[in-house]
C-alpha positions as CSV (number, residue, x, y, z in Angstrom):
1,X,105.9,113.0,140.6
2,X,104.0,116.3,142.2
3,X,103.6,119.2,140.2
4,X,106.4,121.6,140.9
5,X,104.8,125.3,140.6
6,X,107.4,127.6,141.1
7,X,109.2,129.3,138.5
8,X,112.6,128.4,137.2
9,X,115.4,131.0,136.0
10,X,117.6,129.2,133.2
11,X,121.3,129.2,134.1
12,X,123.9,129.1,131.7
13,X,122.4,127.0,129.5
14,X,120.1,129.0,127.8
15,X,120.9,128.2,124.1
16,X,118.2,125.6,123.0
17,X,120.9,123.0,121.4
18,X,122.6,123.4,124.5
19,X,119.8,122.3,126.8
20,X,118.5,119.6,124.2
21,X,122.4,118.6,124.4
22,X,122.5,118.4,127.9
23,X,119.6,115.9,128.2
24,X,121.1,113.6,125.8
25,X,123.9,113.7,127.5
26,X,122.7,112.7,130.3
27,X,120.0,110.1,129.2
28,X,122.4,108.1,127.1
29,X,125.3,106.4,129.5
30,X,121.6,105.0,131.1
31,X,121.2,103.7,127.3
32,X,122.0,101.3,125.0
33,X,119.6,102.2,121.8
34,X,119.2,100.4,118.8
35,X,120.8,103.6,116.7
36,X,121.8,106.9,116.7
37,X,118.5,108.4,115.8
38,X,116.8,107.5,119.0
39,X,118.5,109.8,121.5
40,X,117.6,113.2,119.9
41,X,114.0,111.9,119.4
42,X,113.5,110.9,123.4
43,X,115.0,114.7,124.2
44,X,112.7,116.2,121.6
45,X,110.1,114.5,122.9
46,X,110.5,115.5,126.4
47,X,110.3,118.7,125.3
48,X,107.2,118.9,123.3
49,X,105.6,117.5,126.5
50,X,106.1,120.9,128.3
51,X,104.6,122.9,125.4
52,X,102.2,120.1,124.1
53,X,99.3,122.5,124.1
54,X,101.4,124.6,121.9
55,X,100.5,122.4,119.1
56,X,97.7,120.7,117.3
57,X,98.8,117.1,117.7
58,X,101.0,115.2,120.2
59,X,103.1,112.1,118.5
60,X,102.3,109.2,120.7
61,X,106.2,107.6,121.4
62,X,105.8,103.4,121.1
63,X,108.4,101.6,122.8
64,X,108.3,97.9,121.1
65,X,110.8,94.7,121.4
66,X,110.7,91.3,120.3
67,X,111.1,90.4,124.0
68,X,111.0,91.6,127.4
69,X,114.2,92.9,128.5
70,X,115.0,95.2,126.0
71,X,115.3,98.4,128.0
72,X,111.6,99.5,127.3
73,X,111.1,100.4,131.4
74,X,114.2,102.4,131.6
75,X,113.0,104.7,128.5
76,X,110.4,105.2,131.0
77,X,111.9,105.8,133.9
78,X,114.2,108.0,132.3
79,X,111.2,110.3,130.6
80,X,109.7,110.0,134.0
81,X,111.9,112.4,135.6
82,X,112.6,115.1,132.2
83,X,108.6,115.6,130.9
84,X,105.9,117.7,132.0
85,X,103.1,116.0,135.2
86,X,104.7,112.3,134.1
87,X,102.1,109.4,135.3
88,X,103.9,105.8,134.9
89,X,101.0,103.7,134.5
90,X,100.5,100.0,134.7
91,X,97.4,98.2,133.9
92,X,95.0,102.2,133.6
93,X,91.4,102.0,133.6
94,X,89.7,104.0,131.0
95,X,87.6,106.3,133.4
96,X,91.0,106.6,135.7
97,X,92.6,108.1,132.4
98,X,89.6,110.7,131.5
99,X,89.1,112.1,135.2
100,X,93.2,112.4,135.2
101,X,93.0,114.4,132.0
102,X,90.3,116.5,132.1
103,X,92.4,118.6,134.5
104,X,94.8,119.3,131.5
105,X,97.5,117.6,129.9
106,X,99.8,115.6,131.6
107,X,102.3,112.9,130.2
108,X,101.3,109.4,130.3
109,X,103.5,106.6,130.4
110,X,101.9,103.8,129.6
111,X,104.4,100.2,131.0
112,X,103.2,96.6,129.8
113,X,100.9,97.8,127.1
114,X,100.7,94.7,125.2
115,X,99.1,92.8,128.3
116,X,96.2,95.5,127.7
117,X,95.5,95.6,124.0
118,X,96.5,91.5,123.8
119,X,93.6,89.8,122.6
120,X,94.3,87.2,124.1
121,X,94.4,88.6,127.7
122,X,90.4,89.1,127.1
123,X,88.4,92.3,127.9
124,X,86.9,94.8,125.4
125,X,89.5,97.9,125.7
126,X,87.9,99.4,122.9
127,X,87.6,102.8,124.6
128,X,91.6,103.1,126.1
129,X,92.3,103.0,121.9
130,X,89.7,105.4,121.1
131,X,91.0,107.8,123.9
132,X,94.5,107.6,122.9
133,X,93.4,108.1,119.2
134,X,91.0,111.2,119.7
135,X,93.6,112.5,122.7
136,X,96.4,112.7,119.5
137,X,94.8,116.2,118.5
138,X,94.4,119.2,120.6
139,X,90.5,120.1,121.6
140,X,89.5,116.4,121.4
141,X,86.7,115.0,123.4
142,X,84.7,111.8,124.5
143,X,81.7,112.2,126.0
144,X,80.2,110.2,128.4
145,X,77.3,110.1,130.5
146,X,77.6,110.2,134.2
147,X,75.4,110.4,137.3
148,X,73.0,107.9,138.6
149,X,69.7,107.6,136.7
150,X,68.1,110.5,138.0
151,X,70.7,113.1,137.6
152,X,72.5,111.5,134.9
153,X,74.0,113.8,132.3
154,X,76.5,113.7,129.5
155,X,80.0,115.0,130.2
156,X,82.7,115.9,127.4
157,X,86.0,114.9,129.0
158,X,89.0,116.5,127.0
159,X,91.6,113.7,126.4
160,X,94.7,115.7,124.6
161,X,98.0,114.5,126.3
162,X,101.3,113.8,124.9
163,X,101.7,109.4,125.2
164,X,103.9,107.0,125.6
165,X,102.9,103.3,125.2
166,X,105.9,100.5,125.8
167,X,105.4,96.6,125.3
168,X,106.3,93.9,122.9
169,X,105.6,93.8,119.4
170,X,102.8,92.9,117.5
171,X,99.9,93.7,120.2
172,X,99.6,97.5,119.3
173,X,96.1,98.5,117.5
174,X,97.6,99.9,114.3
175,X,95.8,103.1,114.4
176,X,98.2,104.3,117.4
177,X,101.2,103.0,115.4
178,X,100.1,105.9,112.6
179,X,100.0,108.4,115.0
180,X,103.4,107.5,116.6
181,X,107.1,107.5,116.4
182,X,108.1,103.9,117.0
183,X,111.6,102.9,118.2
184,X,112.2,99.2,118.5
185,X,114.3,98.2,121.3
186,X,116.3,95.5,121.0
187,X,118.4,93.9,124.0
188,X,121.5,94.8,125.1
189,X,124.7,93.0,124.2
190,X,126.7,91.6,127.0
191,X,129.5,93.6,125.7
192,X,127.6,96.8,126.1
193,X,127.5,98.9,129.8
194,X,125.3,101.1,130.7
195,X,125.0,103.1,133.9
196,X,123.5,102.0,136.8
197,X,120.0,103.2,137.6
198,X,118.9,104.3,141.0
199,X,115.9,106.6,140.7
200,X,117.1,109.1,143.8
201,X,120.3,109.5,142.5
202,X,119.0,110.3,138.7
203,X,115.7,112.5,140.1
204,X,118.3,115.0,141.5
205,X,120.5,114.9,138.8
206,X,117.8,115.2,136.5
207,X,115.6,117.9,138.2
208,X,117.9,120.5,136.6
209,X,117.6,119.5,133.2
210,X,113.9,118.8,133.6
211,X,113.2,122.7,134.9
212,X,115.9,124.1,131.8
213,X,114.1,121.9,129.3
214,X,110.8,123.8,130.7
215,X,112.7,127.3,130.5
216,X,113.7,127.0,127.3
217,X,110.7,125.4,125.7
218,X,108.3,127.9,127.3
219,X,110.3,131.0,125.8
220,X,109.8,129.4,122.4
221,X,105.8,128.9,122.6
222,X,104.8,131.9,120.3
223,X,107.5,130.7,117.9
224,X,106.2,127.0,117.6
225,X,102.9,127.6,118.1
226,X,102.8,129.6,114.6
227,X,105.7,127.1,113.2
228,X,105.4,125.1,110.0
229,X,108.7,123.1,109.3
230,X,109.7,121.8,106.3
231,X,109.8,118.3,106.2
232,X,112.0,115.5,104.6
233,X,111.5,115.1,101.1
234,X,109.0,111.9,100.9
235,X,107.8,113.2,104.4
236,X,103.8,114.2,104.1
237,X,100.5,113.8,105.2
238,X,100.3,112.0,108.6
239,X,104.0,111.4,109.2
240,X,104.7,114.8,108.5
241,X,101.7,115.2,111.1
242,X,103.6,113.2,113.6
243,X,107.2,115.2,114.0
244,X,105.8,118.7,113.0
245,X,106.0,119.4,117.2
246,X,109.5,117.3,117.3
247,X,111.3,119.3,114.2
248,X,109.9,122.5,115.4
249,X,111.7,122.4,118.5
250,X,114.3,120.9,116.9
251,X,114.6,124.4,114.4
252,X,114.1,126.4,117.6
253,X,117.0,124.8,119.6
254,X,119.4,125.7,116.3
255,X,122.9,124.1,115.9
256,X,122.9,121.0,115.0
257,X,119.3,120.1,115.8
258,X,117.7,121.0,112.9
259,X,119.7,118.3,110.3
260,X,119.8,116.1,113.6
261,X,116.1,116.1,114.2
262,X,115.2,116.1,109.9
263,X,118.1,113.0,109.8
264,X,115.7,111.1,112.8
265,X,112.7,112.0,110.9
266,X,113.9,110.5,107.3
267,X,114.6,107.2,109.3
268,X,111.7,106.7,111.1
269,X,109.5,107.3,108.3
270,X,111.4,106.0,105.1
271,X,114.2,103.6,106.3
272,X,113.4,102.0,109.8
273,X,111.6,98.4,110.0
274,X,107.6,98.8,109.5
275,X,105.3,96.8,111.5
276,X,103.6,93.6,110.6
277,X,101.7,94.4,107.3
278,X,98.2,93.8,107.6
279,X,97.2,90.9,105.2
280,X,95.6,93.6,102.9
281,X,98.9,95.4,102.5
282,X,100.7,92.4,102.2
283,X,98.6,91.2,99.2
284,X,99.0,94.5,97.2
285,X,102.8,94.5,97.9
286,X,103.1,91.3,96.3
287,X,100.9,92.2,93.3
288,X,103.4,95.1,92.6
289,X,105.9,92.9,93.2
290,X,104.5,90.1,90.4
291,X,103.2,92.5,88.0
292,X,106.3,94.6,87.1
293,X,106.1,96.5,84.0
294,X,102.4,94.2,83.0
295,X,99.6,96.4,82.9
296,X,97.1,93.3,83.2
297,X,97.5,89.3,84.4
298,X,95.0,86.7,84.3
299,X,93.9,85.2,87.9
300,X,95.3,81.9,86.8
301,X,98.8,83.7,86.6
302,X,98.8,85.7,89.5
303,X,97.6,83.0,91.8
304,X,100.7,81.4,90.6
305,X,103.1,84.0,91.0
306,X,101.9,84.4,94.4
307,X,102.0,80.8,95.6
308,X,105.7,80.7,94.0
309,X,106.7,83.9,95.9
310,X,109.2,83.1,98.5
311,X,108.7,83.6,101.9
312,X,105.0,84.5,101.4
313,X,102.0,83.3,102.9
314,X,99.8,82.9,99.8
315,X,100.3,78.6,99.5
316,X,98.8,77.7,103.0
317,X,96.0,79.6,104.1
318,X,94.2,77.5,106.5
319,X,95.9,74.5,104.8
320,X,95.0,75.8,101.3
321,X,96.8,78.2,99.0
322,X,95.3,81.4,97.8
323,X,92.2,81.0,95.4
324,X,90.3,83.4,92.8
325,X,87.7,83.9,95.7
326,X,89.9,84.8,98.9
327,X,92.1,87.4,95.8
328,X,88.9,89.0,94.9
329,X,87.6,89.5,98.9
330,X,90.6,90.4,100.0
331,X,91.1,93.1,97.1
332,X,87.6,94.5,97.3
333,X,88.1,97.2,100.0
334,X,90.9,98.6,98.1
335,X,88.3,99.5,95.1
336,X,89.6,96.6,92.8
337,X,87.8,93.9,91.0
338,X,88.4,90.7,88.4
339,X,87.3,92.0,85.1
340,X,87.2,90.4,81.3
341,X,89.5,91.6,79.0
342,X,90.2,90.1,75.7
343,X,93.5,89.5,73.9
344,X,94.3,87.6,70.8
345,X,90.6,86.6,70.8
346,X,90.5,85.2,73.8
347,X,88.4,86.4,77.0
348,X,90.7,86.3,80.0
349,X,89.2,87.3,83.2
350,X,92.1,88.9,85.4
351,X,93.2,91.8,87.4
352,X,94.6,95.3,85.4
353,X,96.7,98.5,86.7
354,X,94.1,101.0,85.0
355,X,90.4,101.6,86.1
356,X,87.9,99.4,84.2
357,X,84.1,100.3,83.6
358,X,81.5,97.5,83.7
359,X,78.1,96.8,83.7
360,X,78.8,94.3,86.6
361,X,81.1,95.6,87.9
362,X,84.3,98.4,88.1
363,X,87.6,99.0,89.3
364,X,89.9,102.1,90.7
365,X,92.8,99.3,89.2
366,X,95.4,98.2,91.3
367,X,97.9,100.8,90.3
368,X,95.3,103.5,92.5
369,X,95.0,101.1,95.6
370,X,99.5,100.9,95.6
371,X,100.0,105.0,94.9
372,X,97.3,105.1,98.2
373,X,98.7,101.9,100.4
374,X,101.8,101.7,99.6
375,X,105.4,103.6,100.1
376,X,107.3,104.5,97.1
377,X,109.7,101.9,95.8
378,X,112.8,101.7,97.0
379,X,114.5,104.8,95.0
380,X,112.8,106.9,98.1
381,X,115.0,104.2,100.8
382,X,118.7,104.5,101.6
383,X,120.6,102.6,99.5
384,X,121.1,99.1,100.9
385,X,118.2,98.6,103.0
386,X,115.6,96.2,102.9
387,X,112.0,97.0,102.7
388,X,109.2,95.1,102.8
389,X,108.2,96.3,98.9
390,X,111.6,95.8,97.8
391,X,113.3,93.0,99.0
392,X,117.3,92.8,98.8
393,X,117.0,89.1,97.8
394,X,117.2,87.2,94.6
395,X,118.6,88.2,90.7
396,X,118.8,91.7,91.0
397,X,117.1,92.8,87.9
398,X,115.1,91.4,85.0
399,X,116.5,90.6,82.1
400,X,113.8,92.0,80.3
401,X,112.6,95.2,81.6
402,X,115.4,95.6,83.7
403,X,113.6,96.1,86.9
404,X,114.6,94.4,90.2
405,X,112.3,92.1,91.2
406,X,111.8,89.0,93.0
407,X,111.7,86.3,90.5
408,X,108.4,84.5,91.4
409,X,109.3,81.4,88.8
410,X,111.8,79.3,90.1
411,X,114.8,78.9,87.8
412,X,113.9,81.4,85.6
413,X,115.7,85.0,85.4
414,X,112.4,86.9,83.5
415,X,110.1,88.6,86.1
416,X,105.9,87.2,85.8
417,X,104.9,90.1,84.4
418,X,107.2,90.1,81.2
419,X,106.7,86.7,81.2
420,X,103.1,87.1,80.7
421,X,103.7,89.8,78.3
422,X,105.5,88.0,76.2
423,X,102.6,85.1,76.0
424,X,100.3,87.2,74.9
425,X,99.0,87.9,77.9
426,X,97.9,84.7,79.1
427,X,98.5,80.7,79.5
C-alpha cells in the first residue's frame, strides 16, 4: 500500500469510541474470532500503529492456530488496509527488514511465520528474532557493518516498528510471545458466515476508517505520549508493558473503551490459554502442585509424586522416568539445589520451600523460583477456568489441608505433601 501524504479532516466521527466503534464494525462481519475480546484488541491495535512512536514499546500481535485455515491471513488482510505504511510480508530477509525500517516505522505483517522460525525448515534466523525483540522498544538499534572491505563501516539501523507475526502454534521463539498479545485462532464452524472478502471492494470501504483512525489518534499524541494507565489488578511488569499503548488509546477513545480494553487485557494476561510451558516451567509447576502445604520432601518422594502425576511427562523421558540427576539439572538455573536435612534422626537429602546455606552447596528454595516463574494460583483466574497450575481435574480439595490439588497417589484423597507430613517427613 503507498504512503498517502495528504491530510485528512475527520467527519462526523470525531469521538474516539466512535471511530474505534466504527472499525469494529466493520472488521467483524469479515470475522469469526475465537471471543469477544479479540475485536477491540485488533482496532486498538490499528491504532497504536499510527502513533507507535508516541510510545516506548510497540506489543508485537501473534496470530497462532492449531492448523492452517483458521482465519490467520484474513486478520491480515484486514489490518492491511486500517494501520499505518502496512508491508504484508512472506518469507522477509533480515537485511530487507533493516533497510525497510531505518526509514521509520512502518507496520509489518509478517504471513507463514512458523515456516521461518521452524527448526526444522533449517537456516539460522537468529537475527529476524533479535530484530523483532530489540525493534519492541522505541530508539533500539542493531548495528551492522556494511561496505566492501575497504570502505567498510559499521551502521546502526533503527528497528522500532509496531509487528505482527501469524502462523501455527508451537514454532514462535518465546521471547516474542512475552512481548506480545496472542490471540489463537481457531477454525470456523460450518455453521458460522462470514463476509466475503474481495480486497478492492474492502480497500475503499476501508480507506475512510483507516484516514479517521489517523485523525483521531494523531489529535491524542500529547495525551498518550505522557499517559500511564492503570492496569488490571494482577497486571504488572512486562504484561503491563505490553497493553500500556493499547489501554491508553483505549482511555482516550472514552465510552465504553476504557472497561472494554481493561476487560481484553485481564483475559489475555490472567485467563486465556498459555503457550507450551517450557520443560523448566513445567517442572516447577508440578513441584507446587506435589508439595502443597510441605515445606520440605525427600527426592525419593517427589520423584514419585511426579511419575504418578497424571498427564505429565516425568515417567518417560527418553524411555526413562525422571531421576535425582535430570531433577537437580533441570532445577539448577532456577537457583535450587538437593540439600540434607534431618528429621527424627534421620538424614534425608531432598528439596525445601525456604533458602538453605551450605558448605557445598545453597539454595534460593523453590518457593523463590515459583513467586518469580510462575502466575499466582488460581484465586487471581476467573472462576471455572483451567490453568495450567491449577488443573480443574481430580478430588477438589485435600482432606487434610483443604487445598485443591491434584492427588498424585492413586486412590488416595490426601495430597503428597500432607502425606509426607504426616510420615515424618520421609519413607
Amino acid at each position: 500500500m503507498t504512503t498517502e501524504t495528504h491530510h485528512h479532516t475527520p467527519n462526523a466521527r470525531t469521538e474516539g469510541a466512535d471511530v474505534l466503534d466504527a472499525v469494529t464494525g466493520w472488521l467483524g462481519p469479515y470475522l469469526a474470532l475465537p471471543n469477544e475480546h479479540c475485536l477491540p484488541v485488533l482496532a486498538l491495535w490499528a491504532a497504536h500503529s499510527h502513533v507507535a512512536d508516541a510510545f516506548y514499546v510497540t506489543p508485537r500481535l501473534v496470530l497462532s492456530s492449531a492448523e492452517p485455515g483458521s482465519g490467520k491471513t484474513r486478520v491480515l488482510e484486514l489490518l492491511n488496509l486500517l494501520c499505518h505504511q502496512p508491508e504484508l510480508i512472506f518469507s522477509p530477509t533480515t537485511a530487507a527488514i533493516f533497510r525497510m525500517l531505518d526509514d521509520g516505522p512502518v507496520s509489518l505483517l509478517f504471513d507463514e511465520i512458523d515456516a521461518v522460525f521452524n527448526p526444522k525448515a533449517g537456516g539460522n534466523h537468529e537475527d529476524l528474532r533479535a530484530l523483532l525483540n530489540a525493534g519492541y522498544k522505541r530508539g533500539a538499534t542493531i548495528p551492522r557493518c556494511v561496505g566492501d572491505a575497504a570502505k567498510m563501516g559499521v551502521q546502526k539501523f533503527r528497528v522500532y516498528s509496531p509487528v505482527v507475526l501469524a502462523g501455527l502454534a508451537g514454532h514462535m521463539p518465546a521471547t516474542i510471545l512475552t512481548r506480545a498479545v496472542v490471540i489463537h485462532m481457531r477454525r470456523r464452524p460450518t455453521s458460522i458466515k462470514v463476509r466475503p472478502f474481495r480486497e478492492r471492494d474492502a480497500e475503499t470501504e476501508a480507506r475512510p476508517l483507516r484516514l479517521d483512525l489517523a485523525a483521531w489518534v494523531e489529535t491524542q499524541r500529547p495525551e498518550l505520549a505522557d499517559a500511564r494507565p492503570q492496569m488490571p489488578y494482577g497486571v504488572d511488569d512486562r504484561p503491563a508493558e505490553v497493553w500500556e499503548a493499547l489501554i491508553a488509546i483505549a482511555d482516550a477513545a472514552g465510552g465504553h473503551w476504557p472497561e472494554t480494553a481493561r476487560a481484553a487485557c485481564e483475559y489475555f494476561v490472567l485467563r486465556a490459554p498459555a503457550e507450551a510451558q517450557s520443560f523448566g516451567i513445567r517442572l516447577l509447576a508440578d513441584l507446587r502442585r506435589i508439595f502443597g502445604n510441605a515445606e520440605r520432601m525427600s527426592t525419593s518422594d517427589i520423584l514419585q509424586a511426579l511419575v504418578n502425576l497424571p498427564e505429565s511427562p516425568w515417567a518417560d523421558l527418553g524411555g526413562k522416568p525422571i531421576d535425582s540427576v535430570r531433577l537437580a539439572k533441570a532445577l539448577k538455573p532456577y537457583e535450587v539445589s538437593p540439600s540434607v536435612f534431618k528429621d527424627t534422626g534421620a538424614s534425608i537429602r531432598g528439596y525445601t520451600t525456604y533458602p538453605v546455606e551450605g558448605r557445598e552447596a545453597s539454595s534460593a528454595g523453590l518457593a523463590d523460583a515459583w513467586s518469580r516463574y510462575l502466575s499466582p494460583n488460581s484465586a487471581t483466574r476467573a472462576e471455572g477456568t483451567s490453568t495450567p497450575d491449577a488443573p480443574s481435574e481430580g478430588p477438589a480439595h485435600c482432606r487434610s489441608c483443604g487445598q485443591g490439588l491434584f492427588l498424585v497417589m492413586p486412590g488416595r484423597d490426601i495430597c503428597a505433601g500432607c502425606e509426607i507430613n504426616q510420615r515424618g517427613g520421609h519413607q
